[in-house]
N, C-alpha and C positions, 0 to 999 in steps of 0.2 A: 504494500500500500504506500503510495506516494503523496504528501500533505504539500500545499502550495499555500502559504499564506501570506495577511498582510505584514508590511514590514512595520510598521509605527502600529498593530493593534492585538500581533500574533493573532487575529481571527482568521480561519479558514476560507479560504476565498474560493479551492477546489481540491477535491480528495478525491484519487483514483483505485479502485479498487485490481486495477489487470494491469496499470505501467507500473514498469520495474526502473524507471529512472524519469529527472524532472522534465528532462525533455519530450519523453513521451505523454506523461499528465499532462503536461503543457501545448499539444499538440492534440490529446483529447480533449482539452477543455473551450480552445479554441475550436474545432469543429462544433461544438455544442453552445457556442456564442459569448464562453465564458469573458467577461471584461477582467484582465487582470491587472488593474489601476492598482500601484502600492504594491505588488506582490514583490516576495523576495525571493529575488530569482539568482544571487549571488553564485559566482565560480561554476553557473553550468554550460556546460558542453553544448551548443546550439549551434555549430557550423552547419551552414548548407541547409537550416532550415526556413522553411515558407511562414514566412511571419506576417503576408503581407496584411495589410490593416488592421494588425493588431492593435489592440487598446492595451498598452502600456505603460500608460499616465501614471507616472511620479515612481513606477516601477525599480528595485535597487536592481541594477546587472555590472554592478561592480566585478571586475576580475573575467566577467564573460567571455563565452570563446563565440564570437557572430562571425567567423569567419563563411566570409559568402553567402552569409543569411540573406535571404529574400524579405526583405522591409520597408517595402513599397507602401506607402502612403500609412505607414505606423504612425503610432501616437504615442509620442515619444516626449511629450511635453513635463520638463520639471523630472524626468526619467533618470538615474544617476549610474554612468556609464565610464565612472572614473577606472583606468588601465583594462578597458576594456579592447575583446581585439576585433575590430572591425574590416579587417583586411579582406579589400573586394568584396565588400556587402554593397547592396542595391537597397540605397534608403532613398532611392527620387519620390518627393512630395511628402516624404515624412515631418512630420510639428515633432523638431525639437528644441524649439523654444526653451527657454533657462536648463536645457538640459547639463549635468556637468560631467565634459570629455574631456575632464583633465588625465593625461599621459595614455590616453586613447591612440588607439593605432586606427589610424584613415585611411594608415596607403591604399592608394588604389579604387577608395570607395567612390561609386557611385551618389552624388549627393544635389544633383540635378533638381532645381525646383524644389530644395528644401528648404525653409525656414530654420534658422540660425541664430534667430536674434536673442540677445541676452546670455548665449551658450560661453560658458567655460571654455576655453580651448587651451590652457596653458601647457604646454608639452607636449600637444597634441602632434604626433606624425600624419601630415595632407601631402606626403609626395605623391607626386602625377594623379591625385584625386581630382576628380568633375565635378566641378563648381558651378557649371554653365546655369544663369540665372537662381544661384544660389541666394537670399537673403542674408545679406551677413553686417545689417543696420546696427553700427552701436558695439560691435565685436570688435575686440583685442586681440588682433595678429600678432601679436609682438612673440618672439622666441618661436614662431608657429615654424615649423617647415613646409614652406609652401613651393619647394621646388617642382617644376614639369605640372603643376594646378593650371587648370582649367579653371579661368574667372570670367572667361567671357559674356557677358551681361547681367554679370554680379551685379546685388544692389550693395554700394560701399558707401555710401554714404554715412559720414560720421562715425566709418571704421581707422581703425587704429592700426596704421601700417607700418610703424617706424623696427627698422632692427631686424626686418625678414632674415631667415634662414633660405 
């Protein structure tokens, strides 16, 4: 039996009785419409998995492995994704909004028509990541690697460019 719960309430938010690891509860609970806003989903293994419009609001994925997760238009808003590994995930259109990517791995990612604003990025790795018409209003590049990025039709306004990597 596998228990997914909230992270600030320990309440149950889904309990699997047949998945033998979080990823699969977590893949049953979404087919079944489950919202997993706040769950704490810390250090699990999710590469390559279909996430897409998930509801992940304010979700802990601290330590995460999203390598090449499908997270197409997620909701990722306020979500806490600190040294998580994002490497070549497909997050185009995902609200990550005040999400915090601090020492998150980006290379490579897909982030295409994502919303940015307010995000953490400090140590964040964005080489050769797709930025194109990325939201990145009010964001701190500073220390960011943003070599071979993809900005073109960035919204930069009142972003913080100084000291690129």
């Amino acid at each position: 039996m596998i228990t997914i719960k909230n992270r600030h309430t320990d309440a149950i938010i889904y309990r699997s009785e047949t998945a033998t690891t979080v990823k699969g509860a977590l893949m049953e609970g979404l087919a079944l419409d489950i919202k997993f806003s706040s769950a704490d989903l810390r250090g699990t293994d999710l590469r390559g998995t279909d996430l897409q419009g998930a509801d992940l609001l304010g979700a802990d994925l601290r330590g995460t492995d999203l390598q090449g997760a499908y997270l197409q238009g997620a909701d990722l808003y306020r979500a806490d994704l600190r040294d998580a590994n994002l490497y070549k995930a497909d997050l185009q259109y995902a609200d990550l909004r005040d999400a915090d990517l601090q020492d998150a791995n980006l290379r490579g990612a897909d982030l295409r028509d994502v919303d940015l604003r307010g995000v953490n990025l400090y140590g964040v790795n964005l080489y050769r990541a797709n930025l194109y018409k990325a939201d990145l209003r009010d964001v701190d590049l500073r220390g960011v690697n943003l070599y071979g990025v993809n900005l073109q039709d960035a919204y930069l306004s009142s972003t913080i460019l100084e000291k690129l990597t």
